[in-house]
C-alpha positions as CSV (number, residue, x, y, z in Angstrom):
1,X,114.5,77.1,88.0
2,X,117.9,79.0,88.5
3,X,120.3,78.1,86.6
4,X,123.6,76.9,88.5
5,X,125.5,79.6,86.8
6,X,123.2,82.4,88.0
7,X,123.1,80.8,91.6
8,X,126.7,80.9,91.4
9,X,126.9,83.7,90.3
10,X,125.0,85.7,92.7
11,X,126.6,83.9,95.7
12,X,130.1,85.2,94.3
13,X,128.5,89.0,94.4
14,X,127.7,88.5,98.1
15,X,130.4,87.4,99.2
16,X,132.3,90.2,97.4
17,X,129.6,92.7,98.8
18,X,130.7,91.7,102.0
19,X,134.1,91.5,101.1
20,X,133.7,95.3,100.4
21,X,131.6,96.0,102.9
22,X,134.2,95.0,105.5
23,X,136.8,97.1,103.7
24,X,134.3,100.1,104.1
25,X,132.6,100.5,100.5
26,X,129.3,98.8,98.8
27,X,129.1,99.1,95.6
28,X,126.1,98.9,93.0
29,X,126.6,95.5,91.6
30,X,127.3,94.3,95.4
31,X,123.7,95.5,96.6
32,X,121.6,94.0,93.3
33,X,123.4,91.0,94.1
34,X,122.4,90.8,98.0
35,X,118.8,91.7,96.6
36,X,118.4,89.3,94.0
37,X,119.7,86.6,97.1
38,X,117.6,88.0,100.0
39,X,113.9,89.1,97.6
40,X,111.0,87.7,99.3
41,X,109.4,88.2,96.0
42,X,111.9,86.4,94.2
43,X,112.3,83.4,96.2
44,X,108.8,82.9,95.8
45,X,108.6,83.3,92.0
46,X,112.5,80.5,92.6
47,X,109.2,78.3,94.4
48,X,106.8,78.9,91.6
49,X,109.5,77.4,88.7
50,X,110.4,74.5,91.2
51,X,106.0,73.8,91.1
52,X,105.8,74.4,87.8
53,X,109.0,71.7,87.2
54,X,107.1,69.0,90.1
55,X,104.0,69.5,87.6
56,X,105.3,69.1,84.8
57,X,107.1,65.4,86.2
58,X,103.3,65.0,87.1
59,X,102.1,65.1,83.6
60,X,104.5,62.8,81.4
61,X,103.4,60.1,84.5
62,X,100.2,60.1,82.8
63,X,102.1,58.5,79.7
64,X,102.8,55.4,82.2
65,X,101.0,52.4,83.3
66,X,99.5,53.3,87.2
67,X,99.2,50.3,89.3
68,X,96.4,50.5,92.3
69,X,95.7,48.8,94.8
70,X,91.9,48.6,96.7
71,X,91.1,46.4,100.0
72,X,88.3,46.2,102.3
73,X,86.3,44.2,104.8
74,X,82.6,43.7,105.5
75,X,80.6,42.0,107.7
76,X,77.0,41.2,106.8
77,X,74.2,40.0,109.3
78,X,73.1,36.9,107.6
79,X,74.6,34.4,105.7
80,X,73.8,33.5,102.2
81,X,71.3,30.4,101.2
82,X,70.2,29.8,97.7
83,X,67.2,27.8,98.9
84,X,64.4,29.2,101.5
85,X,64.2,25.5,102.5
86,X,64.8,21.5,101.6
87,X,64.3,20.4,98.1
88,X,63.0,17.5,97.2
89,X,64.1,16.9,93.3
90,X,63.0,14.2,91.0
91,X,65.0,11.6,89.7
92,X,65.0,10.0,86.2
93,X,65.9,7.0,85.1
94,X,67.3,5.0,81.8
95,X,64.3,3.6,79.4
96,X,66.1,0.7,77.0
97,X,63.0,1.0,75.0
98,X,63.2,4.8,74.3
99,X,66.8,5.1,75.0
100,X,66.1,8.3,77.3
101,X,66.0,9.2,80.5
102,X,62.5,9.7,81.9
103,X,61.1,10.4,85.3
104,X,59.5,8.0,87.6
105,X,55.8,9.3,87.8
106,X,53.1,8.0,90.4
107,X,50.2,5.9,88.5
108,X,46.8,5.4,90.1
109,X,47.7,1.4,90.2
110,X,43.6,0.8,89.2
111,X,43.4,3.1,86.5
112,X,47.3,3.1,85.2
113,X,46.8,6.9,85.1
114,X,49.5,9.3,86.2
115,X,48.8,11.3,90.1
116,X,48.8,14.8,90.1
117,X,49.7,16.4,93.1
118,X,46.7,18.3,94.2
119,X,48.1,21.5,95.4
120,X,50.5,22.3,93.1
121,X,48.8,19.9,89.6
122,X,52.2,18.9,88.7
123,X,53.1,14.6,88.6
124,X,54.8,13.0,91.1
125,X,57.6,11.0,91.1
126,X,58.2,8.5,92.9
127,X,61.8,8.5,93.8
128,X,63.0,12.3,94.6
129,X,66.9,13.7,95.9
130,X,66.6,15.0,98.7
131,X,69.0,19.0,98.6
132,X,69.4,20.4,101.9
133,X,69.3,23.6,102.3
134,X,72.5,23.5,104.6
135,X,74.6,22.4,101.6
136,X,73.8,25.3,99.9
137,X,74.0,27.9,102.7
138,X,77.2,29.9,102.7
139,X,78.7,31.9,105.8
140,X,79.5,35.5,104.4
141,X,79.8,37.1,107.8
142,X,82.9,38.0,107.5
143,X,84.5,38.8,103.9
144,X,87.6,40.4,103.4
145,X,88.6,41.6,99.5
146,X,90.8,43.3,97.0
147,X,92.3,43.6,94.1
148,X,95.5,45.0,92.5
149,X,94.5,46.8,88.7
150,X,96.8,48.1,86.2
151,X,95.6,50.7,83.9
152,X,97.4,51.8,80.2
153,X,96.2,54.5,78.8
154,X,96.9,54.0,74.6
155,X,94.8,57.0,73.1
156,X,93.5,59.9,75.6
157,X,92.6,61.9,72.3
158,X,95.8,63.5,72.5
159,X,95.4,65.2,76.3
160,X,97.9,63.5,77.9
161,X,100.2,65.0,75.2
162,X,98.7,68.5,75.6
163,X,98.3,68.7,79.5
164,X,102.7,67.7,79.6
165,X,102.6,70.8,76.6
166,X,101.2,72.8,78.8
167,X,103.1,72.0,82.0
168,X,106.3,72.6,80.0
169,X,105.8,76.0,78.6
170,X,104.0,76.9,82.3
171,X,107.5,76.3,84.1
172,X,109.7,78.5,81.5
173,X,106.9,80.9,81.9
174,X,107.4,80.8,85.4
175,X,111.4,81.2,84.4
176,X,110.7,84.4,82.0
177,X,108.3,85.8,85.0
178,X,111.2,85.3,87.5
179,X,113.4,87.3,85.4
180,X,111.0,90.0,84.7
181,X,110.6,90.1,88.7
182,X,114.6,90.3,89.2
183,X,114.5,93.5,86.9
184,X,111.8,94.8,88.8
185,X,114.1,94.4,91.7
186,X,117.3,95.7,89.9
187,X,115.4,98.8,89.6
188,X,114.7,99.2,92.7
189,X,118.2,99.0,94.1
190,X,119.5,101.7,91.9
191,X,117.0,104.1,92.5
192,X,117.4,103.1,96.2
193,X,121.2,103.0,95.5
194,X,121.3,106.2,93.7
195,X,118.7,108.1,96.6
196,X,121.3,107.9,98.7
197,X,124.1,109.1,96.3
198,X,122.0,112.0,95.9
199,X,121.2,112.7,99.3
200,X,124.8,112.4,100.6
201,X,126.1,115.1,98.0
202,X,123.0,117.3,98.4
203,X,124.2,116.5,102.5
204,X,128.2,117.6,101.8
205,X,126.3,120.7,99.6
206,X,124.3,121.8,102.4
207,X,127.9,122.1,104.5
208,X,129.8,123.7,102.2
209,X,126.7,126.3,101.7
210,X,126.2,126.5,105.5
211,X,130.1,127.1,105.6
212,X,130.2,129.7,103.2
213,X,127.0,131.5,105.3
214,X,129.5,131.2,108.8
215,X,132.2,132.7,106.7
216,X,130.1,135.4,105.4
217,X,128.4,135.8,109.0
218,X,132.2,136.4,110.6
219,X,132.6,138.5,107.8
220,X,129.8,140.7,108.6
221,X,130.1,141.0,112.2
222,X,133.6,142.3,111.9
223,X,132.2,145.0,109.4
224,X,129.9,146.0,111.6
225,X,132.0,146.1,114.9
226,X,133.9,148.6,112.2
227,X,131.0,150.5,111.4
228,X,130.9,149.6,107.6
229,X,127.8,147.5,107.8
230,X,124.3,147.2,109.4
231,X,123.0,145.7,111.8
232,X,119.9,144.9,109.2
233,X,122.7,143.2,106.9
234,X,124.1,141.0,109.7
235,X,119.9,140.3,111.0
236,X,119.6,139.0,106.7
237,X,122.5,136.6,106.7
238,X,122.0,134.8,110.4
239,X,118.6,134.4,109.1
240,X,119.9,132.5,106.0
241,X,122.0,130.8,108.3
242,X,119.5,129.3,110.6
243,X,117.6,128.1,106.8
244,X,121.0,126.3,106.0
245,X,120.9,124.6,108.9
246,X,117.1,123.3,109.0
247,X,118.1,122.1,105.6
248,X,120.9,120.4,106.5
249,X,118.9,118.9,109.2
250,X,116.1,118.1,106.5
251,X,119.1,116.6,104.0
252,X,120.3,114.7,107.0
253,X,117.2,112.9,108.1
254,X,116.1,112.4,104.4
255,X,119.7,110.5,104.0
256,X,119.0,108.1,107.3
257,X,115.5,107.0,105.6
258,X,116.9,106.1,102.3
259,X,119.6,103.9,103.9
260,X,117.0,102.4,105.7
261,X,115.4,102.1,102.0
262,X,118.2,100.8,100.7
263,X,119.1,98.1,103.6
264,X,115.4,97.2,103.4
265,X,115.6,96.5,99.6
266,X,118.5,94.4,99.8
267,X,117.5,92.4,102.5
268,X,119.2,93.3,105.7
269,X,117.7,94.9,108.8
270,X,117.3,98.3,108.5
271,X,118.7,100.0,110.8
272,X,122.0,98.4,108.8
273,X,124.3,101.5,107.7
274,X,127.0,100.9,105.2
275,X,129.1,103.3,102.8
276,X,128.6,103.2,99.0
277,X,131.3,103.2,96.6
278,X,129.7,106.0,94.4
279,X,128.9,108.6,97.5
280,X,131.5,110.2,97.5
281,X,132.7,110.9,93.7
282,X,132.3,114.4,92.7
283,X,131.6,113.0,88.8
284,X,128.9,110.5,89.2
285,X,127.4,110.5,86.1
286,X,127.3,109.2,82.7
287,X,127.0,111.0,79.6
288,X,126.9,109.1,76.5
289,X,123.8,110.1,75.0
290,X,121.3,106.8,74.0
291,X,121.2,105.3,71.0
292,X,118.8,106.9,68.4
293,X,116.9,103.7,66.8
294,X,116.2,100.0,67.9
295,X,115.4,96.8,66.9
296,X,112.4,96.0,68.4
297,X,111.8,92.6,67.1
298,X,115.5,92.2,69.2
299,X,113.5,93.8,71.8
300,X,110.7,91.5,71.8
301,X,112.9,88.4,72.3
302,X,114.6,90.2,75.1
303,X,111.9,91.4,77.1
304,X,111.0,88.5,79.8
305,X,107.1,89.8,80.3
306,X,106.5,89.8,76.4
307,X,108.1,85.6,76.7
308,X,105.8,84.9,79.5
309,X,103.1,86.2,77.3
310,X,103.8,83.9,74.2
311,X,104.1,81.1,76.1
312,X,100.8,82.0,77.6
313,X,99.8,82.1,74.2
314,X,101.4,78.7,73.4
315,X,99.4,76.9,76.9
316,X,96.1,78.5,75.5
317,X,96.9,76.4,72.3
318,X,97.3,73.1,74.2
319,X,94.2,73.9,76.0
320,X,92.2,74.0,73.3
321,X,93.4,70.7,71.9
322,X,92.6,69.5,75.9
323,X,89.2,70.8,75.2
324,X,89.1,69.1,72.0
325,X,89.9,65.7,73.7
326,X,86.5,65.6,75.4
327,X,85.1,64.9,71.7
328,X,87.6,62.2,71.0
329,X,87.6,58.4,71.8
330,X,89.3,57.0,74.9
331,X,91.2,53.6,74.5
332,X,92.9,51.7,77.5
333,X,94.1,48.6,78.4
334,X,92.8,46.8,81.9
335,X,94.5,44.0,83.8
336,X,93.7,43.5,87.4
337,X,94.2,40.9,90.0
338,X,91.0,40.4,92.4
339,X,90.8,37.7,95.5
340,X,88.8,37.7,98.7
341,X,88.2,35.7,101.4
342,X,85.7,33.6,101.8
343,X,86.2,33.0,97.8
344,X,84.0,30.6,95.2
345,X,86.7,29.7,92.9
346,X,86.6,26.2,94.0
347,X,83.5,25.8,96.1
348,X,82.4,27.9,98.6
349,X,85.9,27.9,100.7
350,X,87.2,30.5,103.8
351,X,90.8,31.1,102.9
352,X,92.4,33.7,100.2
353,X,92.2,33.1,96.4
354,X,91.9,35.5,93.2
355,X,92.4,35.6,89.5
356,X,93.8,37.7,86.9
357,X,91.7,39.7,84.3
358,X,92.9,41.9,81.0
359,X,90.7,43.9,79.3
360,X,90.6,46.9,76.9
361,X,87.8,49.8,77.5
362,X,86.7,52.5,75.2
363,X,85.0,55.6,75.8
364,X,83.1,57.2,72.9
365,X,81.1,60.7,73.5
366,X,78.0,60.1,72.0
367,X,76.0,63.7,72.8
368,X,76.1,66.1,75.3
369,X,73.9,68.6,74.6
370,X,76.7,70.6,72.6
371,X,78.7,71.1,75.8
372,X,82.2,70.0,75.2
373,X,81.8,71.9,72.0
374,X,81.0,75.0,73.9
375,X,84.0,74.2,76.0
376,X,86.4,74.0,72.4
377,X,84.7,77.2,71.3
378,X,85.8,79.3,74.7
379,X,89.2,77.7,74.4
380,X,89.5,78.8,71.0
381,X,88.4,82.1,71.9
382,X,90.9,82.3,75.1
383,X,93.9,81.7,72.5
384,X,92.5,84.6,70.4
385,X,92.5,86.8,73.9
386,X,96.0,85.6,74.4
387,X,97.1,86.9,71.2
388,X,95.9,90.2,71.1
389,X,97.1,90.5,74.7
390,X,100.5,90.0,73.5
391,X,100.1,92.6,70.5
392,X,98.9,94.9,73.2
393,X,101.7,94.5,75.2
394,X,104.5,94.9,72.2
395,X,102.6,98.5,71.5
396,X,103.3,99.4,74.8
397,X,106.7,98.2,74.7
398,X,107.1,100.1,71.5
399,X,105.7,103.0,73.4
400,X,107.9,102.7,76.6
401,X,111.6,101.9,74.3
402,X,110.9,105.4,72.8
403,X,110.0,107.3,75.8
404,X,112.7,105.7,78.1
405,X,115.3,106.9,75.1
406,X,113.8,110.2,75.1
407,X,113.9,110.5,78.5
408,X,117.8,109.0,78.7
409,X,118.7,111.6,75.6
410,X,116.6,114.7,77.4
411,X,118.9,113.6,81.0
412,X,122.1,113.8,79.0
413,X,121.2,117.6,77.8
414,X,120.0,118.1,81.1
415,X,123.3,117.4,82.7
416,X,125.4,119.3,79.9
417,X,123.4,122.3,80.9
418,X,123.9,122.0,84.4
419,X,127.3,121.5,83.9
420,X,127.5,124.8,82.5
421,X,125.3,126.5,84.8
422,X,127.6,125.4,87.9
423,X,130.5,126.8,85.7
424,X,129.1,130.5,85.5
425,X,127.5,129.9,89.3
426,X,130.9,129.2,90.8
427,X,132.5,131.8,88.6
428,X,129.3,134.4,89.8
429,X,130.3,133.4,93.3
430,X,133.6,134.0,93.0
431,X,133.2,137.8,91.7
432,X,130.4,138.6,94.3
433,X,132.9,137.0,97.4
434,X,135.7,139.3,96.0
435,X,133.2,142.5,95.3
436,X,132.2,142.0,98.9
437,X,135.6,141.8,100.4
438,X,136.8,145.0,98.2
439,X,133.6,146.9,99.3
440,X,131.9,146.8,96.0
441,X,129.0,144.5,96.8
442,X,126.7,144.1,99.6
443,X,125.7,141.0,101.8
444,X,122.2,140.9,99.5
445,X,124.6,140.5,96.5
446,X,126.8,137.4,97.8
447,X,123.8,135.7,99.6
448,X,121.9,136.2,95.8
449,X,125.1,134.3,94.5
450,X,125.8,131.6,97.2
451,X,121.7,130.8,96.5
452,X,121.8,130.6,92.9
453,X,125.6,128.4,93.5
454,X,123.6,126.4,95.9
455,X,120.4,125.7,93.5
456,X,123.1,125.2,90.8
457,X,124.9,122.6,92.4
458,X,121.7,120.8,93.8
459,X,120.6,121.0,90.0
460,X,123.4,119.5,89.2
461,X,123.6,116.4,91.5
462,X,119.9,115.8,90.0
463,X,120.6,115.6,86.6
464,X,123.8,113.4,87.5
465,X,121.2,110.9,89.1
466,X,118.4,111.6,86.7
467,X,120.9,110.1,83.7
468,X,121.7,107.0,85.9
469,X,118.1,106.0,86.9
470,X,116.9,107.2,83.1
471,X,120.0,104.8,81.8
472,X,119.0,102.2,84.1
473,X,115.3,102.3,83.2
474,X,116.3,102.4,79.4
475,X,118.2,98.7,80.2
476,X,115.0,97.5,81.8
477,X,112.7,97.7,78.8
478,X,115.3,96.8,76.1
479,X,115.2,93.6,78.6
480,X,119.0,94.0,78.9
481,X,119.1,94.9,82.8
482,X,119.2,91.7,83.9
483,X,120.0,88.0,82.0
């Protein structure tokens, strides 16, 4: 989850964004920090930590006793008899010459013999206790029942342990993937940001070139009221001047989408306009060159995506041991409390009563056909997937740190030479303006320079926003754009 400090932080840059917003400026920090509050992307990966924290709570409950509770009712047509009908049961009695008890049998009185009951051929007694089958008949129409259990789990064979592992390193991967996302978004802004730097000079260039054209378009008319020029020379420039201005129109409605860009990115309507503390500096740029070697085991630790990738690494680990579990004995401890009504505690009686139980149970895998084995095997092979993922993704790391410092060192150079390519443009522009007015250069000859001063110039504003978005990229995968 966001850290206090960084939730803090962020709500201090909006608030100064609008602070400066209301004075009439935005500046770069002030719009990452209104997109980092207002992402759609990033409140959802905020959602995804706050899961990933609610699961992990989930798994260390496993570690704790869990007390249930089960009720129910049911009705039953019949009731319940032990005997189909009455029983008659024979009695004995006490022999003082044997000292046992014996039954009381029939005896044909003229032979002395025992009587055998015809139908069945067993001896019949002559005294019997008469059992009802009433008294044993129980109503169970109606039986209402519960019980309260309490279950301990001592040895899982070591899931329980693994599954809160797992949990754990899923919410700070959650927290290294939100990062990652919140450079994404950095990166964004400024090239957002720095669209419509560029589009705002290249707007202010396209007037000063469509001024110099009017200038040079009164100049020529005069000349050829006077004779001095043609009417050919005056058809050239008013055609360069109707191209100015369907650039300028271009320029113009290229600058109203990428506000709309920008608004959208950091979360406000988009039809929002605002002013941007860099659009109107003539020096824009930054040209210290990049550094020439890193460390990239430095870079590693920084870079959110590669974290997100060892700790996938580190959950593939725990899942293997999960797998392993399945193979392991299962110990826990059993108490419950169980009553109903009617009950047979003490007779057969229709009110509530229970009775407490505590037991231990033990699950032992015994053979399964080699299937949780399987299950360990593609776990183990998942962590080995893992790893070379994450040496995949430190080669392209590798690979992107050198071509982003390439690219940062080549935009530096870049922007020299442009620098000195506007000096000789202006000064070319200068000397061809001057020619003109002195009669020693024609209108082909001034438009020839105001074009190459114009190309110069745009040139120019290119390679200023080429070194910020190259610097800004650079930041991103050293993994020091955003903290």
């Amino acid at each position: 989850m966001m850290s206090p400090k960084r939730l803090f932080a962020i709500i201090l840059a909006v608030s100064a964004a609008i602070g400066s917003w209301a004075q009439g400026a935005v500046s770069l920090d002030s719009c990452r920090a209104m997109a980092l509050a207002n992402n759609k992307q990033l409140m959802m990966s905020r959602q995804r930590i706050v899961t990933a924290k609610y699961q992990n709570k989930e798994a260390f409950s496993a570690y704790l006793p869990a007390i249930d509770f089960a009720g129910g009712y049911l009705y039953n047509q019949k009731k319940l008899s032990v005997f189909d009908s009455d029983q008659l049961l024979p009695v004995k009695t006490f022999n003082l010459e044997t000292e046992t008890y014996d039954f009381n049998l029939v005896k044909n009185p003229l032979t002395g013999e025992l009587v055998k009951n015809p139908a069945t051929g067993e001896y019949i007694p002559e005294q019997v206790a008469l059992m009802p089958k009433e008294a044993l008949t129980y109503d169970i129409h109606n039986v209402f029942f519960g019980a309260v259990t309490l279950t301990q789990p001592i040895y899982m064979g070591g899931k329980i342990v693994a599954m809160n592992k797992i949990t754990k390193f899923a919410e700070e991967a959650a927290q290294a993937l939100h990062l990652s996302e919140a450079e994404n978004v950095i990166y964004a802004v400024d090239a957002a940001y720095w669209q419509v730097v560029s589009l705002k000079a290249k707007y202010k260039l396209a007037q000063s070139y469509l001024a110099l054209l009017e200038s040079l378009d009164r100049d020529v008319a005069l000349m050829l009221e006077q004779g001095v020029a043609t009417r050919a020379d005056k058809l050239s420039v008013d055609v360069k001047l109707n191209s100015a201005q369907v650039d300028m129109t271009k320029v113009e409605n290229g600058l109203t989408l990428s506000r709309m860009a920008l608004a959208q990115v950091c979360g406000l309507p988009v039809n929002t306009v605002f002013p941007l503390e860099d659009e109107d500096l003539n020096d824009i740029s930054k040209t210290t060159p990049p550094a020439a070697h890193y460390d990239m085991e430095q870079v590693y630790q920084r870079r959110h995506d590669l974290e997100a990738l060892r700790l996938s690494i580190d959950v593939a680990e725990q899942q293997q041991k999960v797998a392993l579990s399945t193979m392991l004995p299962n110990v826990a401890l059993v108490g419950a409390y169980s009553f109903s009504n009617p009950n047979m505690f003490d007779g057969f009686k229709k009110r509530f009563s229970g009775a407490f139980s505590v037991g231990a149970m033990v699950t032992i895998p015994l053979w399964h056909w080699g299937g949780d084995y399987s299950k360990y095997k593609a776990a183990e092979s998942d962590v080995v997937i893992k790893k070379l993922e994450l040496q995949d993704a430190e080669e392209m790391v590798s690979l992107q740190v050198s071509q982003a410092a390439f690219r940062a060192e080549e935009s530096v150079k870049t922007y020299n030479m442009t620098e000195t390519n506007l000096a000789k443009a202006n000064e070319n522009l200068r000397c061809a303006t001057l020619s003109f007015k002195e009669g020693m250069a024609t209108t082909d000859n001034v438009m020839e320079a105001q074009t190459a001063w114009l190309k110069a110039n745009s040139e120019n504003i290119d390679a200023m926003i080429d070194v910020h978005l190259c610097d800004t990229y650079l930041s991103k995968v050293l993994g020091t754009l955003y903290k």
